[in-house]
C-alpha distance (Angstrom), angle and dihedral (degrees) to the residues before:
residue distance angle dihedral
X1 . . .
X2 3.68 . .
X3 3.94 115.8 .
X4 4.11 121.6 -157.3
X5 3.88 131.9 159.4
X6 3.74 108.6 -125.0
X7 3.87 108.0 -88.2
X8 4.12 98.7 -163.6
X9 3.76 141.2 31.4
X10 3.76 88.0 -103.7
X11 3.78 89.6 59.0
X12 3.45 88.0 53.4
X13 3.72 93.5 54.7
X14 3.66 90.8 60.2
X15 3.80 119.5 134.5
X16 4.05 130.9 -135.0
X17 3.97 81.4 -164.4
X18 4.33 82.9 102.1
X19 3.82 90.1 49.6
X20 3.69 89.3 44.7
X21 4.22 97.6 51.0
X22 3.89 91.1 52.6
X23 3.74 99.9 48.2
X24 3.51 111.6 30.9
X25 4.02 96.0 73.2
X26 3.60 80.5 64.6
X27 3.95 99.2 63.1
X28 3.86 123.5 72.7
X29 3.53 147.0 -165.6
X30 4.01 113.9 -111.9
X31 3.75 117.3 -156.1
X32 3.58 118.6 -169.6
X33 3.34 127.7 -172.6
X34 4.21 129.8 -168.2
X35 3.51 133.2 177.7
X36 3.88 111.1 -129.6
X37 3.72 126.8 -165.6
X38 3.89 111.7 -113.4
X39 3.62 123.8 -166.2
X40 3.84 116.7 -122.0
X41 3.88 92.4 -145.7
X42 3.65 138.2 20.9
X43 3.93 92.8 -127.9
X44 4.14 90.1 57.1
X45 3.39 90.9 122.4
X46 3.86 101.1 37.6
X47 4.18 110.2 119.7
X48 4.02 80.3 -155.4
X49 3.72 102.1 63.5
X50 4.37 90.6 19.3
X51 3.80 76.9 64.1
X52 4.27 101.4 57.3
X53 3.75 94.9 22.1
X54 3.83 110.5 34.2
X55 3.63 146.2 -119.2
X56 3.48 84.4 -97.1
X57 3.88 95.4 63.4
X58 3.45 92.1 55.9
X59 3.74 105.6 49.4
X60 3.78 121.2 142.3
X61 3.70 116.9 -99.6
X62 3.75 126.1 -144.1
X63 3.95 120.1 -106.1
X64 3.40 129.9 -175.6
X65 4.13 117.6 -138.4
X66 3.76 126.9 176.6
X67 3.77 137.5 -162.9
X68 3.94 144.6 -167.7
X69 3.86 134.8 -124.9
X70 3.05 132.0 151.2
X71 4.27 126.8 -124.7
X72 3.80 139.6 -161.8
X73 3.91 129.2 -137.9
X74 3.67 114.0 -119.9
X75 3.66 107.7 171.2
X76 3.47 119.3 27.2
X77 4.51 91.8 -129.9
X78 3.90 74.9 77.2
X79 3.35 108.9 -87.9
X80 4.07 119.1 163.7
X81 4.08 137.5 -152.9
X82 3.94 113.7 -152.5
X83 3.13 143.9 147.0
X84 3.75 119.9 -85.2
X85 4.07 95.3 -139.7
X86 4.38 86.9 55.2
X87 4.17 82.7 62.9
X88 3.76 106.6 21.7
X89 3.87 104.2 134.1
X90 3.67 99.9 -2.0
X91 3.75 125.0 150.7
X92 3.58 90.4 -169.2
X93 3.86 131.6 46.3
X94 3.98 131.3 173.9
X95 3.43 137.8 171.9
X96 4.09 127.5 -149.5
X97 3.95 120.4 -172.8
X98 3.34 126.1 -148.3
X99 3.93 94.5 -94.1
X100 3.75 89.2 65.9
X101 4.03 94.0 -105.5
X102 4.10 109.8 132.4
X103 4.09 130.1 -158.6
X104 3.47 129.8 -163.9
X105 4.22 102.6 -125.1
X106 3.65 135.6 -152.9
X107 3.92 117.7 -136.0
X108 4.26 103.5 -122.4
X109 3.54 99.3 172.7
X110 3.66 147.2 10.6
X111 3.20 125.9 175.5
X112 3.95 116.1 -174.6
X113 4.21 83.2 -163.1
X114 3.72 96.9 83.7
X115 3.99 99.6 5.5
X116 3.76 91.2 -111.0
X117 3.37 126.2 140.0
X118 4.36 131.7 -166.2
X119 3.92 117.2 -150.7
X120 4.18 123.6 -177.7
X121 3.61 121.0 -160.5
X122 3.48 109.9 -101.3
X123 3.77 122.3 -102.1
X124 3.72 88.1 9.0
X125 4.15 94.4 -88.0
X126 3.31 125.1 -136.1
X127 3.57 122.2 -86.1
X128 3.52 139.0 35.7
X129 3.83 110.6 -86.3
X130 4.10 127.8 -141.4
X131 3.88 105.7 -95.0
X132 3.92 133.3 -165.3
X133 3.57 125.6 -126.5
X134 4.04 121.4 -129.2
X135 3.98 125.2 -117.5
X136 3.73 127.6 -145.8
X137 3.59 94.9 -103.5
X138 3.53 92.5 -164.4
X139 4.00 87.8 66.1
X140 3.34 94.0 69.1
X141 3.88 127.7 114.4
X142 3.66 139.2 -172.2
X143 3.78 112.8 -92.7
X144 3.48 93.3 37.2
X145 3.71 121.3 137.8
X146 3.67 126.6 -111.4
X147 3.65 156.0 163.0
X148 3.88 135.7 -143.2
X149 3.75 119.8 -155.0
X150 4.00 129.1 -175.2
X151 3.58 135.0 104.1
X152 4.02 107.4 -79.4
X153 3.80 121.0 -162.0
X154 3.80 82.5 -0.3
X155 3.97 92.2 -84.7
X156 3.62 86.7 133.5
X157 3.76 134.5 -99.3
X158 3.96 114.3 -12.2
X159 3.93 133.9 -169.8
X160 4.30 114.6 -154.1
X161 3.43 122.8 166.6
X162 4.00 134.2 -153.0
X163 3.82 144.8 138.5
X164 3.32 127.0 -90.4
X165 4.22 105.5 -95.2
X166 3.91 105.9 -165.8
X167 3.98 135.5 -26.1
X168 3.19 132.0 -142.1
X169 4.02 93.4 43.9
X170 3.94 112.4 169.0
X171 3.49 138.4 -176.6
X172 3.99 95.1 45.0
X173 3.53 94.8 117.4
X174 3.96 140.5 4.2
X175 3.55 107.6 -95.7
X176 3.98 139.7 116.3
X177 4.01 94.5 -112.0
X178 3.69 105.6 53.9
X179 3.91 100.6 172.7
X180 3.59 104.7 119.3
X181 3.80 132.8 170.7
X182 3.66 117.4 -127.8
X183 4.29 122.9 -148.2
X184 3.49 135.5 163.2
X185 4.19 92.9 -139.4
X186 3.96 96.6 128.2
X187 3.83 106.8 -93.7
X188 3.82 117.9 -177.9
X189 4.06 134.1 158.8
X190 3.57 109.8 -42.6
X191 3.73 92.6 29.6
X192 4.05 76.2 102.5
X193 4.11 110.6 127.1
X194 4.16 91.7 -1.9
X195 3.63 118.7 134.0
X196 4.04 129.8 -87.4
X197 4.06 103.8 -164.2
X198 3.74 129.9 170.9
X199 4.20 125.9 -127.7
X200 3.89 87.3 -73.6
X201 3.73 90.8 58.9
X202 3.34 92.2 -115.6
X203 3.95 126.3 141.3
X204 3.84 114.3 -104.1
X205 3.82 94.1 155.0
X206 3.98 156.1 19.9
X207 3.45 110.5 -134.4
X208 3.65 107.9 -129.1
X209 4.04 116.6 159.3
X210 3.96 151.1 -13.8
X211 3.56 139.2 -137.6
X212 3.51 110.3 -123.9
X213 3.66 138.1 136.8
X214 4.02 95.4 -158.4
X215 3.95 91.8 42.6
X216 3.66 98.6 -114.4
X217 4.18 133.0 90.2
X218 4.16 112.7 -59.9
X219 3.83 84.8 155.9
X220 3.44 107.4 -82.6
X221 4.07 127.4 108.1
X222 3.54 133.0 133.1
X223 3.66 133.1 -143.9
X224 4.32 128.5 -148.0
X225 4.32 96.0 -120.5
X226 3.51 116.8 -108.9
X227 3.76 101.1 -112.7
X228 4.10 82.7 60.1
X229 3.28 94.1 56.9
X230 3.85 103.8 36.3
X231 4.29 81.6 64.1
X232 3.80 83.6 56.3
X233 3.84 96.2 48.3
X234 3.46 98.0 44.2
X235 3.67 88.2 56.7
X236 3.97 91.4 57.8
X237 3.45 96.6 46.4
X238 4.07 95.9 57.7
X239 3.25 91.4 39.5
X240 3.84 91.5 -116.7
X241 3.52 135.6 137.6
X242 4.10 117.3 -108.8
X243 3.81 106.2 -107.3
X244 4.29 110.5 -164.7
X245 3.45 128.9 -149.1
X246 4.23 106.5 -107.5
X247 3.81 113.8 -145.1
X248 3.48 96.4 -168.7
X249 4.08 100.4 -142.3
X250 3.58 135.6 85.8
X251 3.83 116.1 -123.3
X252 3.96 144.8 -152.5
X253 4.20 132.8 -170.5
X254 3.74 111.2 -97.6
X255 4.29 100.9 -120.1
X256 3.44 123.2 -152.2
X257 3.67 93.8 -90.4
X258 3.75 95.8 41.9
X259 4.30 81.3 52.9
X260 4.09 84.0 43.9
X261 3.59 95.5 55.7
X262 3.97 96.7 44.4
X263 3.43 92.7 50.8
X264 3.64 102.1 -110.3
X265 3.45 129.5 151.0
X266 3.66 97.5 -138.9
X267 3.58 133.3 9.0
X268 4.02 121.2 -105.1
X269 3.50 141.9 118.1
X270 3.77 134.1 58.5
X271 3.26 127.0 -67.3
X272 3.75 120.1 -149.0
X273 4.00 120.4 -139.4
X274 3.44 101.3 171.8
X275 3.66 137.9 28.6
X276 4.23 122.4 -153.8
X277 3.85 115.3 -119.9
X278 3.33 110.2 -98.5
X279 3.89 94.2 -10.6
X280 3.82 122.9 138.4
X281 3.45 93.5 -94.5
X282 3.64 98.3 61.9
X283 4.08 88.2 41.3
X284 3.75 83.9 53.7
X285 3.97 90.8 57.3
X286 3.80 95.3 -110.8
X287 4.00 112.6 142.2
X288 3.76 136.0 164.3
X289 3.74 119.2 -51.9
X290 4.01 93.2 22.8
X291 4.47 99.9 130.7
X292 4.14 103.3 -147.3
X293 3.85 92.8 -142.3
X294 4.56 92.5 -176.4
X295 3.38 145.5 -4.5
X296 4.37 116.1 -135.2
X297 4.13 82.0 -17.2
X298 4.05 94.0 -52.9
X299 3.75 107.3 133.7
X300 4.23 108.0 -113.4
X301 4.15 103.5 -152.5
X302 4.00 94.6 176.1
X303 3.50 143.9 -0.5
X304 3.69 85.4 -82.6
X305 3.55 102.2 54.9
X306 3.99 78.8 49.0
X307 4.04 94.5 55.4
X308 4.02 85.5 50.8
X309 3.50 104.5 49.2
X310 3.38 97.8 46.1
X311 3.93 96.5 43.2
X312 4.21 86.0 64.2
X313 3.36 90.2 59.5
X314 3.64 120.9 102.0
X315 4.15 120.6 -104.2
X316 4.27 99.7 -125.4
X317 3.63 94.7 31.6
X318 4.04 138.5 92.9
X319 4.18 124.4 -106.4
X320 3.76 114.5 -175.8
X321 3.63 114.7 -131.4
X322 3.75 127.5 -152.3
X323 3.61 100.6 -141.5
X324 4.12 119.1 -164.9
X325 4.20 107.8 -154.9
X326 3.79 126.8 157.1
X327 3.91 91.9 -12.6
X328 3.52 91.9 -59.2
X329 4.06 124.4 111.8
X330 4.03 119.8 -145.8
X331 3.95 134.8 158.8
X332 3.50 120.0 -116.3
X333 3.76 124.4 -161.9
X334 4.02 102.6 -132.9
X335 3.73 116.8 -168.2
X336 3.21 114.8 -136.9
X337 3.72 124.4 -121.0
X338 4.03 146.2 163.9
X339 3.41 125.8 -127.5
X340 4.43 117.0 -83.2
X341 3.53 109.6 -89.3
X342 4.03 111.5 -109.4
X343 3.99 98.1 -108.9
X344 3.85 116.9 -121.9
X345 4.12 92.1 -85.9
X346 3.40 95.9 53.8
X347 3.57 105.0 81.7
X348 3.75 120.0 42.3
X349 4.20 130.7 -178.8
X350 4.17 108.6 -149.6
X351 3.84 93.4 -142.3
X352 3.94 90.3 159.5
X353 3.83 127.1 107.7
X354 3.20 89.9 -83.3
X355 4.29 145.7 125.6
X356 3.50 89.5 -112.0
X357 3.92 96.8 49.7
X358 3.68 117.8 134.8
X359 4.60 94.5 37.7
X360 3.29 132.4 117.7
X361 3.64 122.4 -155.7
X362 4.09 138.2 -161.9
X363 3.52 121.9 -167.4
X364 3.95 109.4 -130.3
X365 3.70 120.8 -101.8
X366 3.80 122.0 173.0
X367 3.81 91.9 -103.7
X368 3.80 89.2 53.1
X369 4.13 98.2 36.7
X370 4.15 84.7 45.2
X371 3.59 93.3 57.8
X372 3.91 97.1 43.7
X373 3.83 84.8 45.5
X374 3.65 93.8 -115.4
X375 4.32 116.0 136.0
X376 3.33 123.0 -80.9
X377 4.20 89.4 -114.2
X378 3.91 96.2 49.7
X379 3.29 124.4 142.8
X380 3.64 138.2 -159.0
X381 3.86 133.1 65.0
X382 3.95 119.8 -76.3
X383 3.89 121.7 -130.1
X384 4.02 111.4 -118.0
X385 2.93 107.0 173.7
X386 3.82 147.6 -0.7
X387 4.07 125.8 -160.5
X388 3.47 112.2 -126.3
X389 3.83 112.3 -109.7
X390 3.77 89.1 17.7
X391 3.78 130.7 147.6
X392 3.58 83.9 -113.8
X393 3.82 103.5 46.8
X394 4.17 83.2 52.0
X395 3.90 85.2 52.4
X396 3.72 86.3 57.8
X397 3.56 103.5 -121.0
X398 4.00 115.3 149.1
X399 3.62 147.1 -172.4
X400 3.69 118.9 -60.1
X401 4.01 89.8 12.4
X402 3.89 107.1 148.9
X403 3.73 115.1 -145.7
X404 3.33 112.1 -154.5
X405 4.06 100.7 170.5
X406 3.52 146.7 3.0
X407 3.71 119.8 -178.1
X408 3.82 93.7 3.4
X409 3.41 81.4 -68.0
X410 3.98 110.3 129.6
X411 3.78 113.3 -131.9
X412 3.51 93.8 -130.1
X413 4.26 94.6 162.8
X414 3.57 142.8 -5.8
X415 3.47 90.9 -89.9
X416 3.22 98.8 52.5
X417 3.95 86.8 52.3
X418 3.36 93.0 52.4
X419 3.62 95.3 47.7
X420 3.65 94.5 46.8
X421 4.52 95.6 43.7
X422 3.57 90.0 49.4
X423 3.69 96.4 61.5
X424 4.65 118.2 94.7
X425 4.00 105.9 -123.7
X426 3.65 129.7 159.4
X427 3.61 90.3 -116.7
X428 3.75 143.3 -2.8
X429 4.24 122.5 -135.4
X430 4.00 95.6 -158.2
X431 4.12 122.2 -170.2
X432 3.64 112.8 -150.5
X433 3.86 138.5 -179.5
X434 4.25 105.3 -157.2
X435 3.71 112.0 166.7
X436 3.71 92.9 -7.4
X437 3.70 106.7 -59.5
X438 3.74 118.3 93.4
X439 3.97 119.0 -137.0
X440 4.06 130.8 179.8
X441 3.46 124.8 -131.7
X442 3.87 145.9 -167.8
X443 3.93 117.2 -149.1
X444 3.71 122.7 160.8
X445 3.55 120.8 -103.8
């Protein structure tokens, strides 16, 4: 795409208003609605009055809450990009376009990875529905024009415009694929999920979040690229799940004295500091020490950068590396590959009467422990999942918990977990790594 400055008042009198009339059809309101659990009184869970009135007096009682995003067509079957925090935990989720017309959707995807989320109209409606089409994200430079569209503060649908401010921002949000693209284009609550597109009206970003200390616009947002999200949207479409590219290597920035002592003239690019056992790093040659300096010619400034680029590449094809060893520079032809597949014994649900009814368990491989930043050599099985109101939710067990023993007996595998939970006792001694500290605990059986 061509760039210019305008040259004449007439240029400067141009209007986004075409830009505007071809994509907004494509960009929704999302209204999500979840039923929370609201406690009748404030003493519900005082032993004091639990013990003259009852546990029964003070049950929870159901309370319905609601929340806006916004959402953007991108396949014209009916296919929506949002945000996965506008629907997270919602029993309830509807779309309404621009004209006015509302669907009831179904949630197809939602991956907590890149806080995106894929909805299909429900029932497959009628009619084929105004879609958007998909920038390369990676085209994008700063000074660029663009507009954000969604439905802030829920005062209905809203045109702002900007430039683009930086790229590459990280450390905006928690997330694996911290890459985001920074604009000035007014972007307040409800913003969530709405579109980001360039001067061709096409869709370079996913609005996501702001930086503000008073919760509205002071200029700041950021937007998930396009060629993120696209990998998410194809996987709703087909049906499939999203399959990433594993690298196999854990990774650090190179600081200026790293960049001093390698000889380079600048510091960028990730450093790797250690490599998985047998993962396709290590089959690819890569060791400790080696700086990856681009991926297919795209500059890599951090580990970050690193993560992003190489997650938008293809599983089953070829990215060429620029790999920094020694002071000298060299390409390297890295296949592409996902993650192994846990096997069918590797993940186990305790559905038994037992204490630990309710959790699911993975056993750790160095895929899994790399991406909850555990070592390479942990051991243990990793909590998955844990039903709501389940025996093992009201032991207090959590997402991402690692059990390492119960009984004195090492947790070794699933199997072993499942083995071991499923048993009666009197009580249970369990070893657990939460947040990276390990504790030991008594509950009764």
């Amino acid at each position: 795409m061509e760039r210019a400055v305008p040259q004449s008042d007439a240029q400067l009198r141009l209007s986004f208003a075409p830009v505007v009339q071809a994509v907004a059809p494509s960009v929704v309101n999302v209204y999500a609605t979840r039923i929370e659990r609201q406690a009748v009184s404030p003493f519900a869970r005082d032993p004091f009055f639990s013990r003259f009135f009852g546990d029964d007096y003070f049950q929870t009682r159901p309370r319905e809450s609601r929340s806006l995003g916004s959402g953007v067509i991108v396949d014209e079957t009916g296919v929506i990009l949002t945000n996965r925090h506008v629907i997270e935990g919602a029993t309830d989720v509807r779309i309404a376009l621009s004209d006015g017309r509302e669907f009831a959707v179904d949630v197809v995807v939602e991956d907590a990875q890149t806080d995106l989320a894929v909805l299909r109209v429900r029932n497959g409606a009628d009619g084929s529905f105004p879609s958007i089409t998909f920038a390369d994200s990676d085209a994008l430079l700063v000074g660029d024009l663009v507009l954000a569209i969604g439905n802030p503060f829920g005062v209905g649908q809203t045109v702002t415009s900007g430039i683009v401010s930086a790229l590459a921002r990280t450390g905006v949000e928690a997330g694996d694929y911290e890459f985001f693209i920074q604009t000035d284009a007014a972007i307040n609550p409800g913003n969530s999920g709405g579109a980001l597109v360039d001067m061709s009206g096409h869709l370079v970003g996913i609005n996501t979040a702001i930086y503000s200390q008073t919760g509205g616009s002071v200029g700041i947002g950021f937007a998930i690229p396009a060629n993120m999200a696209r990998l998410v949207a194809e996987a709703g479409v087909t049906g499939g799940e999203i399959v990433r590219p594993w690298f196999g290597a854990k990774m650090q920035p190179v600081t200026s004295d790293i960049a001093s002592s390698l000889g380079m003239a600048a510091p960028h690019g990730a450093m790797i500091t250690e490599v998985a056992p047998g993962g396709p790093a290590e089959r690819a040659g890569f060791r400790s020490g080696d700086v990856v300096l681009s991926v297919d010619g795209l500059r890599v400034d951090d580990p970050s950068a690193f993560n992003f680029r190489l997650a938008t590449r293809p599983v089953g094809q070829a990215a060429l590396l620029e790999r920094l060893r020694g002071g000298v520079t060299e390409a390297i032809e890295f296949p592409v590959e996902a993650a192994p597949a846990p096997g069918e014994d590797a993940i186990v649900t305790i559905s038994a009467d037992s204490r630990f009814s309710g959790v699911t368990v993975r056993q750790l491989d160095p895929a899994l422990s790399e991406q909850k930043g555990l070592s390479y050599d942990a051991e243990g099985v990793i909590v998955t999942a844990v039903a709501p109101g389940s025996a093992a939710e009201a032991m207090g067990l959590r997402v991402d918990d690692v059990i390492l023993a119960l009984n004195d007996i090492a947790m070794t595998d699933a199997r072993t977990f499942q083995q071991t939970a499923s048993q009666r006792v009197r009580t249970w001694q369990i070893i657990l790594q939460r947040n990276g500290r390990v504790s030991r605990s008594i509950v009764s059986g």
